[in-house]
C-alpha positions as CSV (number, residue, x, y, z in Angstrom):
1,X,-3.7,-0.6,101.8
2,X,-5.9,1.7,98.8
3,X,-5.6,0.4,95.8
4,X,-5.7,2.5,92.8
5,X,-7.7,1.7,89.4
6,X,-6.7,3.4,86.3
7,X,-9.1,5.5,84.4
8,X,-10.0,4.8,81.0
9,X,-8.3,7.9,79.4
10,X,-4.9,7.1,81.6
11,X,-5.1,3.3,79.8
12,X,-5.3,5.0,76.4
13,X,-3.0,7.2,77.0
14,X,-0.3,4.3,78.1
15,X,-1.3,2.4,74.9
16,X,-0.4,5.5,72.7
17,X,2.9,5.9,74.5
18,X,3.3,2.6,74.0
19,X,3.5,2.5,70.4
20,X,5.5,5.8,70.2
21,X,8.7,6.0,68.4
22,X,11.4,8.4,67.4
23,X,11.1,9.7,63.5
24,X,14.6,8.1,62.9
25,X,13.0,4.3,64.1
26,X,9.9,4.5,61.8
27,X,12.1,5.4,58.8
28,X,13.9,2.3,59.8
29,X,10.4,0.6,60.3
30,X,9.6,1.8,56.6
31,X,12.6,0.7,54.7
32,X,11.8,-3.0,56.5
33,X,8.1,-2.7,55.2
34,X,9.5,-2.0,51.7
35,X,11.6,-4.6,51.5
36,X,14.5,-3.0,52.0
37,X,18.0,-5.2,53.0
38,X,20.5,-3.0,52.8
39,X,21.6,0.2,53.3
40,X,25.0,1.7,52.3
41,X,26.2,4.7,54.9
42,X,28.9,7.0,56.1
43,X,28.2,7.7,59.3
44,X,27.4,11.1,60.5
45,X,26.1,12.9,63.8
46,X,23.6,14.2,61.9
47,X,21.7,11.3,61.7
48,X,22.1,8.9,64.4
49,X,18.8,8.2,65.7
50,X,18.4,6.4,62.4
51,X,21.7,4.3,63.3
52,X,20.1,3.4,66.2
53,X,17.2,2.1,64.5
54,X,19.3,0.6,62.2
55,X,21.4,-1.5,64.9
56,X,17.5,-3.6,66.0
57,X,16.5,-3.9,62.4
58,X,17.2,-7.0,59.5
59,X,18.5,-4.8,57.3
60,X,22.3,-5.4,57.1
61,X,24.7,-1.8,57.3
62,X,26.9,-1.3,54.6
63,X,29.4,0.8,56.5
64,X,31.7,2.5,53.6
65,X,34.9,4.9,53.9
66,X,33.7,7.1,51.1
67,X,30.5,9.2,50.6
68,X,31.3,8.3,47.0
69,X,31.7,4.6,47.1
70,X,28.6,4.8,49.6
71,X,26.2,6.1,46.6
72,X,28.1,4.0,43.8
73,X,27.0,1.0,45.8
74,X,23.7,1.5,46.2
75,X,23.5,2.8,42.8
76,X,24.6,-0.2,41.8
77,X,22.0,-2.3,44.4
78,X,19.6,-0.3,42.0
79,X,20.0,-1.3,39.0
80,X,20.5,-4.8,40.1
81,X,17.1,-5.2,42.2
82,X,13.9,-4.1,42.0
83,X,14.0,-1.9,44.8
84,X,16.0,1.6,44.8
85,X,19.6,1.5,46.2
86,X,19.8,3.2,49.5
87,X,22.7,5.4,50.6
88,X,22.7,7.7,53.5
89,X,25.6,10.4,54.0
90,X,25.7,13.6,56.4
91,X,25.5,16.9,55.7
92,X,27.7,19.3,53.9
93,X,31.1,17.3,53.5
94,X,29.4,14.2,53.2
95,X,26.9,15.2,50.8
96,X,28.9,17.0,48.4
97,X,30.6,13.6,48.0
98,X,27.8,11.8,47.7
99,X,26.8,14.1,44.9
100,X,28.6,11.5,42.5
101,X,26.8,8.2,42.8
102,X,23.3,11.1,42.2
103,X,24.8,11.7,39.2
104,X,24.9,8.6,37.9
105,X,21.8,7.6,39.1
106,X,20.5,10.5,37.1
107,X,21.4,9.4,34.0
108,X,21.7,5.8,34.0
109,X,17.9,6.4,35.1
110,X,19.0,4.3,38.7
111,X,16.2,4.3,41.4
112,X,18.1,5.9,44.2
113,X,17.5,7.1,47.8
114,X,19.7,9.3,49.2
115,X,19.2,10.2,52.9
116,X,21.0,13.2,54.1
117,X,21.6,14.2,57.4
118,X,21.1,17.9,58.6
119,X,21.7,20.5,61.1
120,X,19.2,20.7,63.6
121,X,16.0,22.6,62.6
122,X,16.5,25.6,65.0
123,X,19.8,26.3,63.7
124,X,18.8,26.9,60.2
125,X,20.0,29.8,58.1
126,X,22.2,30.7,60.5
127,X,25.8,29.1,58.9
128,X,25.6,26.5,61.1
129,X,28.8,24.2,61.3
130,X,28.2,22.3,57.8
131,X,25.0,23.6,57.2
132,X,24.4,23.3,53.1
133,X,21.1,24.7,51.1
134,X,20.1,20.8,50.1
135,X,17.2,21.9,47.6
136,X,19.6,23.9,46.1
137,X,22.6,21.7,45.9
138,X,20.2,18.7,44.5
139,X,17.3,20.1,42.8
140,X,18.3,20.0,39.3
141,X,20.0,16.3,40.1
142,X,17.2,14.3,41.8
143,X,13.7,13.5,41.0
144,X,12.4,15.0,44.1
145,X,14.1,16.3,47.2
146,X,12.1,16.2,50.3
147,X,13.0,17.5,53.8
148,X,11.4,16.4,56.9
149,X,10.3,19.2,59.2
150,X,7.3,17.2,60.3
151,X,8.3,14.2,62.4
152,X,4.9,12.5,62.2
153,X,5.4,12.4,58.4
154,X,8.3,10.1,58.8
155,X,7.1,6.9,57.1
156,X,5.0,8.8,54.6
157,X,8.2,10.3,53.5
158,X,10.0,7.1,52.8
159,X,6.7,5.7,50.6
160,X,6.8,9.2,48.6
161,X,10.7,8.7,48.1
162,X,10.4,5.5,47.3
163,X,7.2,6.0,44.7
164,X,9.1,9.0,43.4
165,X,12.4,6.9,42.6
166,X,10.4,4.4,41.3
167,X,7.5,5.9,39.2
168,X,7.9,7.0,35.6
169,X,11.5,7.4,34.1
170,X,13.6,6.0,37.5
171,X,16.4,7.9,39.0
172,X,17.5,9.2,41.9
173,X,15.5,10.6,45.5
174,X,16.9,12.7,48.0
175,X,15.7,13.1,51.7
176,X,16.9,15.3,54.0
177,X,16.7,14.1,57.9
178,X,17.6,17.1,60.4
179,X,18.8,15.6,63.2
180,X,16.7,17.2,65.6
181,X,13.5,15.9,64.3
182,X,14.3,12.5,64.0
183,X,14.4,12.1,67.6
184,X,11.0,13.3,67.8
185,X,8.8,10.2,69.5
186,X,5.9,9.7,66.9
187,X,3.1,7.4,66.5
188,X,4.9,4.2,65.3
189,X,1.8,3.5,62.3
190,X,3.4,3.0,58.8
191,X,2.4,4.2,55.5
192,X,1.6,1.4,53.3
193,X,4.2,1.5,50.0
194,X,2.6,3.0,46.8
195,X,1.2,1.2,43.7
196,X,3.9,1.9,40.6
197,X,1.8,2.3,37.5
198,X,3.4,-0.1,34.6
199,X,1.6,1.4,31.5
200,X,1.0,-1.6,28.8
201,X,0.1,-1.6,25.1
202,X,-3.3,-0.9,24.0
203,X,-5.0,-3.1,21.0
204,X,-4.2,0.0,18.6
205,X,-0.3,0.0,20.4
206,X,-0.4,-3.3,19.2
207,X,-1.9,-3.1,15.8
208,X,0.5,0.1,15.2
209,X,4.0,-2.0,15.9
210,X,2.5,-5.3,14.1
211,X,2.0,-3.3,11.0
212,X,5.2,-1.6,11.3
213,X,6.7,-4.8,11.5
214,X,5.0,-6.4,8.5
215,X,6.3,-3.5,6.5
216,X,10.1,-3.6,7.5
217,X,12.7,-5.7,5.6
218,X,15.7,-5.2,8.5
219,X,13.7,-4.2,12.1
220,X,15.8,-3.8,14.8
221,X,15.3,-3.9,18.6
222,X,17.6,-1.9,21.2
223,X,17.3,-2.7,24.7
224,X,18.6,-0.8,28.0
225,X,17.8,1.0,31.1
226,X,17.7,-0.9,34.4
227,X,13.8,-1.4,34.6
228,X,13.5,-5.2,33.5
229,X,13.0,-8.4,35.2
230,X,14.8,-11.7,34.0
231,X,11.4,-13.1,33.3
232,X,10.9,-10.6,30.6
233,X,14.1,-10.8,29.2
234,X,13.6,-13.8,28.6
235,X,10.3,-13.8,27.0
236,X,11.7,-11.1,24.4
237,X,14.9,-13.3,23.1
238,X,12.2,-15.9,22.9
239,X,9.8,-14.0,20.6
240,X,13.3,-11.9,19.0
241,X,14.7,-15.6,17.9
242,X,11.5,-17.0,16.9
243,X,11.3,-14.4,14.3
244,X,14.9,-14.3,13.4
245,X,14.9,-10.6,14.4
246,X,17.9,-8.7,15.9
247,X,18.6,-6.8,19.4
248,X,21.7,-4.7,19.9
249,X,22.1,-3.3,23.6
250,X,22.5,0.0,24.7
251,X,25.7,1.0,26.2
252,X,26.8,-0.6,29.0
253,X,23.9,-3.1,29.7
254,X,25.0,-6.1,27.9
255,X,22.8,-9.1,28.7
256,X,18.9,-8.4,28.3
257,X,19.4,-10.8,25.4
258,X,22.0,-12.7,25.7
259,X,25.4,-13.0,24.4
260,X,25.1,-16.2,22.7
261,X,21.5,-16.0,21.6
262,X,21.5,-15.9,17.7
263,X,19.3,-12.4,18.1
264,X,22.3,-10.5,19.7
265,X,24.3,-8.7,17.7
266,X,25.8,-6.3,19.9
267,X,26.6,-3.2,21.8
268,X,25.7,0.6,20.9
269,X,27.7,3.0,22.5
270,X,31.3,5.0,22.5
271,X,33.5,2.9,21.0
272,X,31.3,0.5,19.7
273,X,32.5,-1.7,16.8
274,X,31.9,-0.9,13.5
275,X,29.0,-2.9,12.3
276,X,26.4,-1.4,15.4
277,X,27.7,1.8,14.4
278,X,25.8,1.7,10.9
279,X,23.1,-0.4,12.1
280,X,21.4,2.7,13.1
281,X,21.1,4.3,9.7
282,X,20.6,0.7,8.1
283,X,17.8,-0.3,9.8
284,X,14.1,0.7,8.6
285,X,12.7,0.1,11.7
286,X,13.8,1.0,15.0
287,X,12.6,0.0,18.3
288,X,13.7,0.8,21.5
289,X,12.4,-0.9,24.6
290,X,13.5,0.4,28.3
291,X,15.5,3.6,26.7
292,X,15.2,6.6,24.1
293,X,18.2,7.5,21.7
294,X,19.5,9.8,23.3
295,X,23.5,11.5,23.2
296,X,25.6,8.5,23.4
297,X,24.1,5.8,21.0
298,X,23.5,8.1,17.9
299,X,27.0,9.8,18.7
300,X,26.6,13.3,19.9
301,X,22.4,13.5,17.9
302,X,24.4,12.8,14.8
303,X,23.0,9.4,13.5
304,X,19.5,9.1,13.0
305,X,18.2,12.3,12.8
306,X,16.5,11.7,9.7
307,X,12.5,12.8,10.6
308,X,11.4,10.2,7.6
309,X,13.3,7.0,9.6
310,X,11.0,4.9,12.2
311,X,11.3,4.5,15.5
312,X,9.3,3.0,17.8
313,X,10.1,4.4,21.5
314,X,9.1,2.2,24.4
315,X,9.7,3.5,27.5
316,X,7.1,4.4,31.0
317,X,8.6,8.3,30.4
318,X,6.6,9.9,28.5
319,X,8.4,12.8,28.3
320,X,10.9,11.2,26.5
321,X,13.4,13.3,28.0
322,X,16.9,12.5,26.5
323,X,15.3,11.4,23.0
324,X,17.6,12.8,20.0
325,X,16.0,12.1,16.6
326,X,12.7,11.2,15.0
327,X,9.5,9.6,17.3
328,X,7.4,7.6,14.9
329,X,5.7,6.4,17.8
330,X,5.5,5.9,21.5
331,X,4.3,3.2,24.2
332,X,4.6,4.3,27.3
333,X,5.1,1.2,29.5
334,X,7.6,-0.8,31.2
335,X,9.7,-3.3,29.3
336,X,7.9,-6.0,31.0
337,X,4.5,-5.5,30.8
338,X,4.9,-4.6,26.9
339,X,6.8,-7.7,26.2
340,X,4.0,-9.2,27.9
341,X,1.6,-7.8,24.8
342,X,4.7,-8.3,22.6
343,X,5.1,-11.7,22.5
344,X,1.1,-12.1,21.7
345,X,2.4,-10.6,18.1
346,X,3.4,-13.6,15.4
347,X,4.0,-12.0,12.4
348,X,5.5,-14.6,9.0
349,X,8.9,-14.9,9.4
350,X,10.5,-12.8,6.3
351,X,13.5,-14.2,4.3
352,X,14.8,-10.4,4.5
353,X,14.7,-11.0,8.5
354,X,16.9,-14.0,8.1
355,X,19.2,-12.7,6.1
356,X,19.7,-9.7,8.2
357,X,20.2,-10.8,11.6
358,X,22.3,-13.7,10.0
359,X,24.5,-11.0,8.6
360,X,24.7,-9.0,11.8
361,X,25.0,-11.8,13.9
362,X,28.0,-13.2,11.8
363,X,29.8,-9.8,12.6
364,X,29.4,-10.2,16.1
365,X,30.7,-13.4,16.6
366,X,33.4,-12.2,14.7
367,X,34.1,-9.5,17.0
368,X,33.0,-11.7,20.0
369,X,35.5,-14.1,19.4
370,X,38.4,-14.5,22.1
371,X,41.9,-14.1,20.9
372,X,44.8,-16.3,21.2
373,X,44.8,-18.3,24.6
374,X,48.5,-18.4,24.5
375,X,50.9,-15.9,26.1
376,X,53.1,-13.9,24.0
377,X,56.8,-13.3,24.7
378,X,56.6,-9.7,25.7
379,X,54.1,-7.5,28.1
380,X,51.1,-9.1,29.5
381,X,48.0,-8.0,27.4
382,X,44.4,-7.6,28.2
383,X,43.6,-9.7,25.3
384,X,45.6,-12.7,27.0
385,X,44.1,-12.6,30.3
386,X,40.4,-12.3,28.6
387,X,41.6,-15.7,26.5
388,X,42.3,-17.6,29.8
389,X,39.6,-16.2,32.3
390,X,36.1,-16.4,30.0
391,X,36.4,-20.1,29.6
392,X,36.2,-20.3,33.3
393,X,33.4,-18.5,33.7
394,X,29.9,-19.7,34.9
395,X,26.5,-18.9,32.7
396,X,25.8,-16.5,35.4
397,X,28.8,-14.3,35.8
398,X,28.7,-10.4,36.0
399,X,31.0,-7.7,34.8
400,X,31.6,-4.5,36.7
401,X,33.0,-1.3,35.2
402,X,33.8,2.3,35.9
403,X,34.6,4.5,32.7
404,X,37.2,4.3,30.5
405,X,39.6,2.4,26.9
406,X,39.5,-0.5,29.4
407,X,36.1,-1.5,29.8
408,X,36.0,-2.2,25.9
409,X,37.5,-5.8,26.6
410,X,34.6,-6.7,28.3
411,X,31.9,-4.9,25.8
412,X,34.1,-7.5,23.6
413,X,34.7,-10.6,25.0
414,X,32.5,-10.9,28.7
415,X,29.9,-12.9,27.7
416,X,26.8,-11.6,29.2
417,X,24.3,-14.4,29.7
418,X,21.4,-12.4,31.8
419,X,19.9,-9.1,32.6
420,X,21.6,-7.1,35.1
421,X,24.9,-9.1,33.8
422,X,26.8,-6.0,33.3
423,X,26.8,-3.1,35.8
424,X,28.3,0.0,34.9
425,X,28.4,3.8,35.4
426,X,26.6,5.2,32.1
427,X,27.5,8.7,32.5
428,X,31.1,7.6,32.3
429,X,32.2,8.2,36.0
430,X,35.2,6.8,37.2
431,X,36.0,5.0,40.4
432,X,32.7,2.8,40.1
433,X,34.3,-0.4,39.3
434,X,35.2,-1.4,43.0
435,X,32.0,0.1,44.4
436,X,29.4,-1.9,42.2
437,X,31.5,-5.0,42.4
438,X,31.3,-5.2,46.3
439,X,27.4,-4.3,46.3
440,X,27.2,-7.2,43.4
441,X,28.8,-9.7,45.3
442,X,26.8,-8.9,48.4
443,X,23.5,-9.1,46.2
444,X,24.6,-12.2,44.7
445,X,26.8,-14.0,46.8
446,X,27.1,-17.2,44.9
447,X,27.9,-15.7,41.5
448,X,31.5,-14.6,39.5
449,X,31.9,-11.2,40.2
450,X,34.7,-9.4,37.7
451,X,35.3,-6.1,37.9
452,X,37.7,-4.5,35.3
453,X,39.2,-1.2,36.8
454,X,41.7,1.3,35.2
455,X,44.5,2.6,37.0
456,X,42.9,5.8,36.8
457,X,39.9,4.8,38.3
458,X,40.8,2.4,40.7
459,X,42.7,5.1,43.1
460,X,39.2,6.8,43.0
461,X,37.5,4.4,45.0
462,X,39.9,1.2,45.4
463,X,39.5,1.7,49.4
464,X,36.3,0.5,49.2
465,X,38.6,-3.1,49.2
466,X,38.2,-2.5,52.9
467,X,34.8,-2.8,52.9
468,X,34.7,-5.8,50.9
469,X,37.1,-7.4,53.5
470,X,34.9,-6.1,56.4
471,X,31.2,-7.9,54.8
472,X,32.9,-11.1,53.0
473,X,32.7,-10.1,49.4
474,X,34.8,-11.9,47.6
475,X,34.9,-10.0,43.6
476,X,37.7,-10.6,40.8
477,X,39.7,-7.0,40.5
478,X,41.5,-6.5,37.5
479,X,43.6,-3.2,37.3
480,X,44.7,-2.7,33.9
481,X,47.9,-0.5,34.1
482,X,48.8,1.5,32.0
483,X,50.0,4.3,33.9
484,X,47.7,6.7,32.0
485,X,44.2,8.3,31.8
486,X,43.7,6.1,28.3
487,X,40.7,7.8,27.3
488,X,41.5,11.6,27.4
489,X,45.0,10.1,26.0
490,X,43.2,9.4,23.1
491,X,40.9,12.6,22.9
492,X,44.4,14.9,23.4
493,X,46.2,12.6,20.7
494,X,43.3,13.5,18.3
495,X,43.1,16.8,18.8
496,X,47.1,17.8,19.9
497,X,48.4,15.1,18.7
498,X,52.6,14.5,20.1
499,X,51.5,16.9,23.0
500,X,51.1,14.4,25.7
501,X,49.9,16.9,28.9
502,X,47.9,16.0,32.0
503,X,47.5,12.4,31.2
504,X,50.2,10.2,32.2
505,X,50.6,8.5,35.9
506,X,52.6,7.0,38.5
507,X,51.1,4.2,40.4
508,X,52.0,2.1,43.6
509,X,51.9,-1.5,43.8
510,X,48.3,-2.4,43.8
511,X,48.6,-5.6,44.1
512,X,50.6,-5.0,47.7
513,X,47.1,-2.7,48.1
514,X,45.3,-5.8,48.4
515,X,47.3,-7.6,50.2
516,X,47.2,-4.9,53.0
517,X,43.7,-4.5,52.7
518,X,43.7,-8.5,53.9
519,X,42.6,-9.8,50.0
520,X,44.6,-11.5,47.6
521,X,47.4,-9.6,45.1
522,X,49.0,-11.0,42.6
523,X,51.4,-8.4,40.2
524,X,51.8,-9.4,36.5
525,X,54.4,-7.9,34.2
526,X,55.0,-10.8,31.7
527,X,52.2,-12.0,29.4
528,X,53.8,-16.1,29.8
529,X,52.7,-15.3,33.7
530,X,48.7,-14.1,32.9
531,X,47.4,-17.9,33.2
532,X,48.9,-18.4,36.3
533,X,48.0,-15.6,37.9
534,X,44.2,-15.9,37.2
535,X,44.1,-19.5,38.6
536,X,46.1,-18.3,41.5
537,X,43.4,-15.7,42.1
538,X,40.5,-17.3,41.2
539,X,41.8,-20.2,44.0
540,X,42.0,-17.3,46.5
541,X,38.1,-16.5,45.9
542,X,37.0,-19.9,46.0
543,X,38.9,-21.7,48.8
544,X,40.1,-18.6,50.9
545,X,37.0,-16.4,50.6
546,X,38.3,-12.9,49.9
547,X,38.8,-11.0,47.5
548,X,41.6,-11.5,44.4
549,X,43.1,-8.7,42.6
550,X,45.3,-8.9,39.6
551,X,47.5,-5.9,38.8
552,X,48.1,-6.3,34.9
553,X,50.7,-3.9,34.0
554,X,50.2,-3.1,30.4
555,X,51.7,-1.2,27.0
556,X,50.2,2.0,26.6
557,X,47.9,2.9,23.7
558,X,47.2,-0.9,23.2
559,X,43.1,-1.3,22.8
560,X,40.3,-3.7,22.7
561,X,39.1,-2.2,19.0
């Protein structure tokens, strides 16, 4: 019998085959190595070699039934984490749909990856079935749109994606994966994640703000964005209460300082109460950490736009793109490594400072304080069911919201104890509520997850109830019904007033919705029935495990403010 020795080039050349895998397995690979857990997807054709990777990996498969609710969810997962949100769609249907949750990654400044499938390489500009122009349709939306035609450069793709989403002002990434060359077999090496720079103040960033300080009689802080850590929030009420200075919040992002700290004086935004709308012009000093004043808080570049006010803009863009009004000066870092500098600061408390954030933070509490626990005679009210369901809330409870007149009850009453407390769509999209309250309660398993949905938005993307059922998420819905799209009511009674057109609605029994979706549906038409039926659901959460949603049928043209 011969017997037949290998040569050294044939042993090498086993060890390199060896190590091979396909394009779609090393992105895989890479997520892992970034610390990704999740991903949110529609499936596709397009890109089932990553699937495959998918089904071997620890990262758990968000499998949605909407290329929308897909993106809102990880849009969501990334302002929550540290990480970007992940989302992957096919191509042309499936992207255009997608297209949403980019959006509001864009302006809500959301690290985002979006994977894409693609029709195969070879059948490229040829109106292939589905076959879309992706640079085209995403170029002006995304950060950075990459396409990989080069298997090997799998794994460096997903480190530039991830640096790009990451790096600078955060927002969203897309990737485009043809489905032809992820099955390319590749070496299996992975490129190492990319350093984020952080920025920081220098000793004359410093000096600058602790002068500007001294000088002011009524500063004011306003926090947002998504690009915080707890530790750092926390580190800024400290130093914001030890000087008796105030902090409002930016739209939507209630909780950087907290509700009940004696700093917070409330939000900024559309509909914002009237004390934080004049704080703006009041103030002599201005200092925004994590955002810039852009449309929303001064109210369409209308409130201060005075060049002789001072702001103070910190923020790691230093484009300051979005900035509306006067830039006295700029740090370009990330909230937390300028708190880190901040708190080194101790200025003498001044009287002045006292007396101001005493006066604003009087007005909040006024505005912050719940109505009436008990029910009325007539129609359940928002204001009811916020009376009964805040006192049962835990210190670490989050609020989810899509767009619209009833989110205001939470800007009001939802008391906000943490960063990342409040999730919400920035750019005013509808049909995130649901979304964002399943990826929060798969985040955060253990915590209160409310989600306060119009009957607008809900329809939008309430089927994403199905997917909450399907991974054990377990969030409070409430659908406030008013059988109208409240907002643009309100814009159209302004503007054609008594010429009621395009607004009004007819809607199902949502509460029979969630029943059928296999959560728990409770229907309230009577305000004496509101206490009930929040214990009732609140039960169903905690002993059943699923999902509760209340459908609160409402007056019309009854608001939070």
């Amino acid at each position: 019998m011969t017997q037949t020795t290998a040569t050294n080039d044939e042993i090498a050349g086993d060890q390199r085959s060896a190590t091979l895998r396909s394009a779609g397995h090393v992105i895989v690979d890479s997520l892992v190595a970034h610390g990704v857990k999740r991903v949110h997807v529609v499936p596709g054709e397009s890109f089932l070699d990553v699937l495959d990777g998918l089904h071997e990996s620890a990262i758990e498969t968000i499998v949605c039934r909407h290329e929308g609710g897909a993106t809102y969810m990880a849009e969501a997962d990334g302002k929550m984490n540290q990480l970007p949100g992940i989302a992957m769609v096919t191509r042309g249907p499936g992207a255009a749909n997608a297209h949403v949750g980019l959006h509001t990654a864009w302006q809500d400044s959301t690290p985002m990856v979006l994977f894409v499938g693609l029709i195969p390489f070879a059948h490229r500009d040829r109106e292939a079935f589905q076959e879309f122009d992706i640079k085209a349709w995403f170029g002006t939306g995304a950060k950075r749109v990459m396409v990989l035609d080069h298997a090997e450069r799998a794994s460096e793709i997903v480190a530039e994606a991830f640096f790009a989403a990451m790096s600078g002002r955060p927002g969203p990434v897309v990737v485009g994966l043809p489905e032809d060359v992820i099955r390319h077999q590749i070496p299996a090496e992975l490129h190492p994640p990319i350093p984020i720079a952080s920025g920081g103040m220098t000793t004359i960033d410093s000096d600058a703000l602790a002068k500007a300080l001294a000088a002011s009689s009524k500063p004011l802080f306003v926090t947002g964005g998504n690009d915080w850590t707890q530790e750092c929030a926390d580190e800024l009420t400290h130093w914001l209460e030890k000087h008796h200075i105030p902090a409002a919040a930016e739209w939507r992002t209630e909780g950087t300082v907290p509700f009940d700290s004696p700093s917070y004086v409330g939000p900024i935004g559309y509909g914002r109460p009237r004390p934080t709308y004049d704080l703006l012009e009041e103030t002599d000093l201005l200092v925004f950490v994590g955002t810039v004043p852009g449309d929303v808080i001064t109210d369409g570049f209308l409130i201060r736009q005075d060049w002789n006010k001072k702001n103070f803009l910190v923020t790691i863009d230093s484009s300051l793109r979005g900035r509306s009004g006067p830039v006295s000066y700029q740090i370009v870092a990330k909230p937390d490594v300028f708190i880190r500098d901040l708190v080194k600061i101790v200025l003498p408390v001044k009287d002045e400072w006292k007396a101001w954030t005493a006066r604003m933070r009087g007005e909040q509490e006024s505005f912050a304080t719940l109505p009436p626990a008990a029910a009325s005679d007539g129609q359940a009210r928002m204001d009811t069911l916020m009376a009964n369901l805040v006192p049962t809330l835990p210190a670490d409870a989050m609020v989810t919201l899509g767009a619209g007149e009833h989110t205001n009850w939470a800007h009001r009453y939802f008391p906000t104890q943490r960063y990342a407390s409040m999730i919400s769509a920035r750019n005013g999209s509808m049909g995130y509520s649901v979304p964002s309250a399943v990826a929060a309660s798969l985040a955060f398993p253990g915590r209160r997850i409310v989600t306060i949905a119009g009957d607008g938005e809900f329809l939008m993307n309430g089927q994403e109830l199905a997917t909450a059922v399907q991974y054990g998420a377990t969030p409070l819905v409430i659908v406030m019904d008013n059988q109208e799209y409240g907002t643009i009511r309100t814009h159209q009674e302004r503007h054609y007033p008594a010429r009621i057109s395009g607004t009004q609605l007819r809607n199902p029994d949502f509460a029979l919705m969630a029943q059928a979706f296999g959560g728990f549906g409770i229907k309230v038409e009577k305000d004496t029935d509101v206490p009930a039926a929040i214990v009732a659901a609140l039960k169903a959460i905690d002993e059943d495990h699923v999902f509760a949603l209340i459908h609160l049928i409402v007056e019309q043209r009854v608001k939070a403010y």
